[in-house]
C-alpha positions as CSV (number, residue, x, y, z in Angstrom):
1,X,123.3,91.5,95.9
2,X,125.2,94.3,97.6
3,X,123.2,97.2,96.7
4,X,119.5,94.7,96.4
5,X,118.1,97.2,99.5
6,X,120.0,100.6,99.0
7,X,117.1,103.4,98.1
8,X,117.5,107.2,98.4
9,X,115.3,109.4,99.6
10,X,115.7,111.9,97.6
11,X,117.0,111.1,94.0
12,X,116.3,114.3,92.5
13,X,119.5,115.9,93.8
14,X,121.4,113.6,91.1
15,X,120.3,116.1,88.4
16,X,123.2,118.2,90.4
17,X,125.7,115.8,88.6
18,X,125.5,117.2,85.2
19,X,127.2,120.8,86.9
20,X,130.7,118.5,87.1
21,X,131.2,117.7,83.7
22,X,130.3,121.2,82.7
23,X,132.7,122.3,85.5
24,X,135.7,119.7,83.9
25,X,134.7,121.5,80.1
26,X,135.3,125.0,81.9
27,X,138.0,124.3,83.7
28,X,140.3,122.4,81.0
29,X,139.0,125.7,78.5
30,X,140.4,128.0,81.2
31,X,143.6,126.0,82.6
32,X,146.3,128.0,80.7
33,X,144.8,131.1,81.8
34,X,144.8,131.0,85.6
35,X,148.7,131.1,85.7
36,X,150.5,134.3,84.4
37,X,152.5,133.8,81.9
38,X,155.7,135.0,80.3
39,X,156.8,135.7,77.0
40,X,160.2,134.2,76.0
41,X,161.9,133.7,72.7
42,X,162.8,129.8,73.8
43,X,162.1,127.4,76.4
44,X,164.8,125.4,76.1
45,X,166.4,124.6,79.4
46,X,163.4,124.9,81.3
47,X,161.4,122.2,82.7
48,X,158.1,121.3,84.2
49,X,157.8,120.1,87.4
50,X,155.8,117.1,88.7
51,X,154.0,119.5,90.8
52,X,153.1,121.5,88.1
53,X,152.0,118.6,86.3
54,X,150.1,117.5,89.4
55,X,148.2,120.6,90.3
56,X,144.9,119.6,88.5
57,X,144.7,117.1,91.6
58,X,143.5,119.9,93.6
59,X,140.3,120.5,90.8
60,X,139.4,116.6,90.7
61,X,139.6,116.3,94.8
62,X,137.0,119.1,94.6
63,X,135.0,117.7,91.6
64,X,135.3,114.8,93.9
65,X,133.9,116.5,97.3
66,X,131.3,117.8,95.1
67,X,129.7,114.4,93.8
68,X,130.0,112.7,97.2
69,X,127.8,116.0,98.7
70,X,125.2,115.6,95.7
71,X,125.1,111.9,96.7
72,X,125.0,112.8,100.5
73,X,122.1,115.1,99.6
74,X,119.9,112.7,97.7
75,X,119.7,110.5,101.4
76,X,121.4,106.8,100.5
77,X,120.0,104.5,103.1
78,X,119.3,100.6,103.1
79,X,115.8,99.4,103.7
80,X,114.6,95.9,106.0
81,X,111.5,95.2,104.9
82,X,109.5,92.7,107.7
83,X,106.2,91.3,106.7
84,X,103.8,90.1,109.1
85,X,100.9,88.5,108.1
86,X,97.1,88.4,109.9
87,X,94.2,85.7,108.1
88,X,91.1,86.1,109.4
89,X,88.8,83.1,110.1
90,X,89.0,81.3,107.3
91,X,86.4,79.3,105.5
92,X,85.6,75.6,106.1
93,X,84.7,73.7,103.4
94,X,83.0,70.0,103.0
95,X,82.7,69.0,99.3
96,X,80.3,66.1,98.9
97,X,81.2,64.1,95.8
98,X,78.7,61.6,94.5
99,X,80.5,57.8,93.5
100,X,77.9,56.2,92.3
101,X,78.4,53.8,89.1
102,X,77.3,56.5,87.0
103,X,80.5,58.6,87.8
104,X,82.0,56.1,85.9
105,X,80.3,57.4,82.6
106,X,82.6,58.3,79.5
107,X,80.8,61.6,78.3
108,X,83.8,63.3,80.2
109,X,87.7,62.4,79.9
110,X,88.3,60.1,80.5
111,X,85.6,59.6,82.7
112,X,83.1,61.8,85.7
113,X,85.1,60.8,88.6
114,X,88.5,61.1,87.0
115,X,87.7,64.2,86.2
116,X,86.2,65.4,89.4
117,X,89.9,64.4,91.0
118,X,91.4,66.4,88.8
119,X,89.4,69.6,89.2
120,X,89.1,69.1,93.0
121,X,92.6,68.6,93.8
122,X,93.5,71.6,91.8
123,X,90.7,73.1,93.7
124,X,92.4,72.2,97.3
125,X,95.8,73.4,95.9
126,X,94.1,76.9,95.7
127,X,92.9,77.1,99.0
128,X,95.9,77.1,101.3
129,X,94.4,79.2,104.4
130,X,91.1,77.1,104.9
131,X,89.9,74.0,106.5
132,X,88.7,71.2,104.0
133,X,86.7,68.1,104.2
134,X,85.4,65.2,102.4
135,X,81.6,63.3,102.2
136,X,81.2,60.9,99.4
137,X,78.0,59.5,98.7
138,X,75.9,57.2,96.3
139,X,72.8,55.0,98.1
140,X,74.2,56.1,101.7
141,X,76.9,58.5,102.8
142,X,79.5,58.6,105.2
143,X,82.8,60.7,105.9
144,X,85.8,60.4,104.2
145,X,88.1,62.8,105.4
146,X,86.8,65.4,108.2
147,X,87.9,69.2,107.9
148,X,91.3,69.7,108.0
149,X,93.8,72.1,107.3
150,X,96.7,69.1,105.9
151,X,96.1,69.8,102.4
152,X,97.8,66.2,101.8
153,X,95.3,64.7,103.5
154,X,92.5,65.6,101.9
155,X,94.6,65.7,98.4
156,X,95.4,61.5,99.5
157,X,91.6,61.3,100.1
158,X,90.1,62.7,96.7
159,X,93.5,60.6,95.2
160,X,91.8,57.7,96.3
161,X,88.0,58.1,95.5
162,X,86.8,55.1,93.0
163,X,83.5,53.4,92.8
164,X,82.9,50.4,95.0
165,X,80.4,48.0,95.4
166,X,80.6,47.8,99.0
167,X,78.6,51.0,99.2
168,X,75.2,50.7,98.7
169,X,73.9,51.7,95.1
170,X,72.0,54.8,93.8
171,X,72.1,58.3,94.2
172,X,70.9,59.5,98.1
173,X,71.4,63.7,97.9
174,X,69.7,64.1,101.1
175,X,71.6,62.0,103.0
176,X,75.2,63.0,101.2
177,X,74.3,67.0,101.9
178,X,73.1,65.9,105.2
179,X,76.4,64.2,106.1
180,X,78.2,67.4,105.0
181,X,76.2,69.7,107.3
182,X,76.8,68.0,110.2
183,X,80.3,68.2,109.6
184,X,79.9,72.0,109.5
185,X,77.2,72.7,111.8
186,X,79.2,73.4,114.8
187,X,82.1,75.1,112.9
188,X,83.3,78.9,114.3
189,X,84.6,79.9,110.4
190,X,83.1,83.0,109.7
191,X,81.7,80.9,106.4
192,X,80.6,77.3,106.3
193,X,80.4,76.5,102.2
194,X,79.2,72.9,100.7
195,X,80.5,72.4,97.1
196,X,77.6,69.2,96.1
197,X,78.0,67.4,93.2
198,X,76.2,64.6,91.5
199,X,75.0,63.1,88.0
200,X,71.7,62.1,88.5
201,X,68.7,62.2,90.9
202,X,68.1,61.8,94.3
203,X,66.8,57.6,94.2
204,X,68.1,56.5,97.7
205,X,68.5,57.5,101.0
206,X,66.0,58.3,104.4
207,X,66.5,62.0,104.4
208,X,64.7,64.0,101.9
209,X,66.9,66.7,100.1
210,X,64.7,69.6,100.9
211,X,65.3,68.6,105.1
212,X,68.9,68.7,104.3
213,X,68.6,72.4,102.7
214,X,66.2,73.7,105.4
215,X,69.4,72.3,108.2
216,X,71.6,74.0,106.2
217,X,70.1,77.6,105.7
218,X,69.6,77.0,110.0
219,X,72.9,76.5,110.6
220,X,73.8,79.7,108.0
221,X,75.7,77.0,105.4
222,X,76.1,77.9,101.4
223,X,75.3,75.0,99.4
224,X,77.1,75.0,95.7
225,X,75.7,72.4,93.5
226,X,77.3,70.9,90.6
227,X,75.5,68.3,88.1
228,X,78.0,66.6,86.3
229,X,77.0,64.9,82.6
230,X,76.8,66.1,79.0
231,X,73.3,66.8,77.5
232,X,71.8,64.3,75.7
233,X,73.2,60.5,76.1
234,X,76.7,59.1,77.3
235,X,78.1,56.4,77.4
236,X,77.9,54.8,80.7
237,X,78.3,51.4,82.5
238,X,75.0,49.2,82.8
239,X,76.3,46.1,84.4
240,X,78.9,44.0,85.0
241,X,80.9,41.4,82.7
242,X,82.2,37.8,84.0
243,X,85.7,39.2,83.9
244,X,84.6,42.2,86.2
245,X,85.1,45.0,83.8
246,X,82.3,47.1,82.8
247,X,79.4,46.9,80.2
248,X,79.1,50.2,78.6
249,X,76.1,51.4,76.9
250,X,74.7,54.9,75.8
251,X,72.0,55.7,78.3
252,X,70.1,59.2,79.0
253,X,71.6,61.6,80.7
254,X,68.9,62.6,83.8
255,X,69.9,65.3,86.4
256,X,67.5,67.0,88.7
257,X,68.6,70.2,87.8
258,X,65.3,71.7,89.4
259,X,66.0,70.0,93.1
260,X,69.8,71.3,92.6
261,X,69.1,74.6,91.8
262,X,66.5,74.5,94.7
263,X,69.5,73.7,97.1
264,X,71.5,76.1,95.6
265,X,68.9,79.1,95.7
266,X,67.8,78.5,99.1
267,X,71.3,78.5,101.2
268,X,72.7,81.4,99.1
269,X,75.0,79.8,96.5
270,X,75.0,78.9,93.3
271,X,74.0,75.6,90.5
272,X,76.3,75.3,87.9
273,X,76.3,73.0,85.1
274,X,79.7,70.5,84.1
275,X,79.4,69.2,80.4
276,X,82.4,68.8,79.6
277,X,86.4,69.4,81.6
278,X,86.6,72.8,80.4
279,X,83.7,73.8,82.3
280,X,84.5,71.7,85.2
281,X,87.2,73.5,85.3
282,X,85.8,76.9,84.9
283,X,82.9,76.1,87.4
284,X,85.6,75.3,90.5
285,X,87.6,78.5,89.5
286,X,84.4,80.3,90.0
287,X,83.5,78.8,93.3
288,X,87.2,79.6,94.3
289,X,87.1,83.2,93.4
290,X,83.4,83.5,95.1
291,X,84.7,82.2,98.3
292,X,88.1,84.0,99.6
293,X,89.5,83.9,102.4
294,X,90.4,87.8,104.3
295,X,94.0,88.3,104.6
296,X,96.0,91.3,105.6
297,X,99.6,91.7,105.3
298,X,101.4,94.2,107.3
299,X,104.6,95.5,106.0
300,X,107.3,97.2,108.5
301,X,109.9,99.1,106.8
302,X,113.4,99.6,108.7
303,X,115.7,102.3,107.1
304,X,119.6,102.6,107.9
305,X,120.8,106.1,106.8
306,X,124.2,105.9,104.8
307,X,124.7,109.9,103.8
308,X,127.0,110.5,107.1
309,X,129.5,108.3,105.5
310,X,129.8,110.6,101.8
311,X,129.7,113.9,104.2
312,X,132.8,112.8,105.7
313,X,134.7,111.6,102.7
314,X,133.4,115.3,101.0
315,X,134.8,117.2,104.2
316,X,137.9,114.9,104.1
317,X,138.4,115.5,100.6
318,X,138.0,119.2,100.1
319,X,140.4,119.2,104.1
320,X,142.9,117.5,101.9
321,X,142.4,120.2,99.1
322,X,143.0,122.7,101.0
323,X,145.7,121.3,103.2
324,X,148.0,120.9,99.2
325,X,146.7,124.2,97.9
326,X,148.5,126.1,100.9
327,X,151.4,123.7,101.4
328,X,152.7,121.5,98.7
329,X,151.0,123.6,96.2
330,X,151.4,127.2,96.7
331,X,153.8,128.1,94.5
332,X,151.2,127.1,91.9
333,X,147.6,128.8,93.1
């Protein structure tokens, strides 16, 4: 739009602009008394010129100057706003997603994992300035997707997560938060974060799960833990039918909440609970609000003054006023 940067300076001045209509009432009250007049028993045979009928010309070219001086006054100018952005050292992230069989349980819609894709790619979506990776784990662990910046990367890679037989089974904590810090150890971000999740308890694996959080806390790394599973029972695959589907059953639901709160306590983050996808939600809207990434936005602000252009059409104006007021005109004034 033509007028989408125009600003003035000073906008006060307008209030000036309630004088000319004040001035118009005056002047049309008063128009039959600035001539002299003359008393005459007809005035038949006399005529009024077009002059005469053109002298209120003079009073608009001056109502005129007038408005384009208030106008002048209140400083029109057009604005170019340049932004320039500076991010800090962002935050690198490794989220280290258990895929064990278990993830395959019901007690969540429609069922762990599925859910956990969900959340997590909402997650990454959020998260546009920092560096993202991904460990997946169940009796061993191994890198999935390094830290990276390509959001569709890593959105491909936790598109793709499913349970597979050709990991080993069970549920190896240790070695899955172990993977993640050496992902991070060596990282320059001015924070390292590990968002660890798992349903059950650490069963598998050579590397005991308090080795991995004393690695961590060395290499300054915040662990978030999340235990996935509703309390109680769920219903949750137990073997494997000739066809290859699943054979569901309800089974307890058993997460070492006191080894994942453990984690969480000692690196300096936090243990949170997911019973549901409302709160899986919630829990990875948290995380994202703990952990922000510093940006400062610079604006620089370019202004073109545009009052030289009404000062010159008001000088022109009340010139032109006065040029017909002691020419064309002055038989009239």
């Amino acid at each position: 739009m033509i007028f989408e940067n125009f600003t003035f300076e000073n906008p006060a001045w307008f209030w000036l602009l309630l004088a000319i209509p004040l001035a118009v009432f005056w002047y049309w009250k008063k128009r039959h008394k600035q001539n002299a007049t003359l008393k005459i028993s007809s005035t038949q045979g006399f005529t009024k010129s077009t002059l005469a009928r053109l002298r209120p010309l003079l009073f608009f070219l001056r109502m005129l100057a007038l408005a384009l001086l208030i106008i002048a006054m209140a400083r029109p100018r057009t604005v170019d706003v340049t932004t320039k952005v500076k991010k800090t050292e962002g935050i690198d992230i490794i989220m280290a997603v258990d895929v064990s069989a278990s993830m395959l349980a019901r007690d969540l819609e429609p069922n762990r994992l599925e859910a956990l894709k969900n959340v997590a790619s909402n997650f990454v979506n959020g998260r546009p300035n920092d560096r993202i990776g991904l460990v997946v784990y169940a009796g061993e662990s191994y890198t999935k997707t390094p830290l990276t910046s390509d959001k569709s990367i890593i959105l491909n890679a936790i598109g793709d997560l499913e349970y597979t037989q050709t990991i080993e089974g069970g549920t190896a904590i240790g070695m899955g938060l172990a993977t993640s810090v050496n992902k991070l150890k060596d990282s320059k971000a001015k924070s390292k974060v590990i968002i660890l999740l798992t349903d059950g308890e650490n069963n598998a694996g050579f590397i005991d799960p308090i080795t991995s959080t004393q690695l961590a806390t060395e290499y300054g790394i915040k662990v978030y833990t999340i235990g996935v599973g509703s309390n109680g029972t769920a219903l949750s695959p137990v073997g494997i039918k000739p066809n290859g589907q699943f054979e569901y059953r309800r089974i307890e639901v058993k997460i070492d909440e006191t080894l994942l709160k453990t984690i969480a306590e000692k690196t300096g983050g936090e243990y949170f609970r997911a019973t549901n996808n409302e709160k899986f939600q919630s829990i990875y809207e948290e995380i994202d609000a703990l952990e922000k990434t510093e940006i400062e936005e610079f604006k620089f602000y370019n202004y073109d003054e545009k009052y030289r252009i009404f000062l010159i059409l008001a000088g022109a104006l009340l010139f032109l006023e006065f040029l017909l007021k002691h020419t064309l005109f002055r038989s009239f004034v």
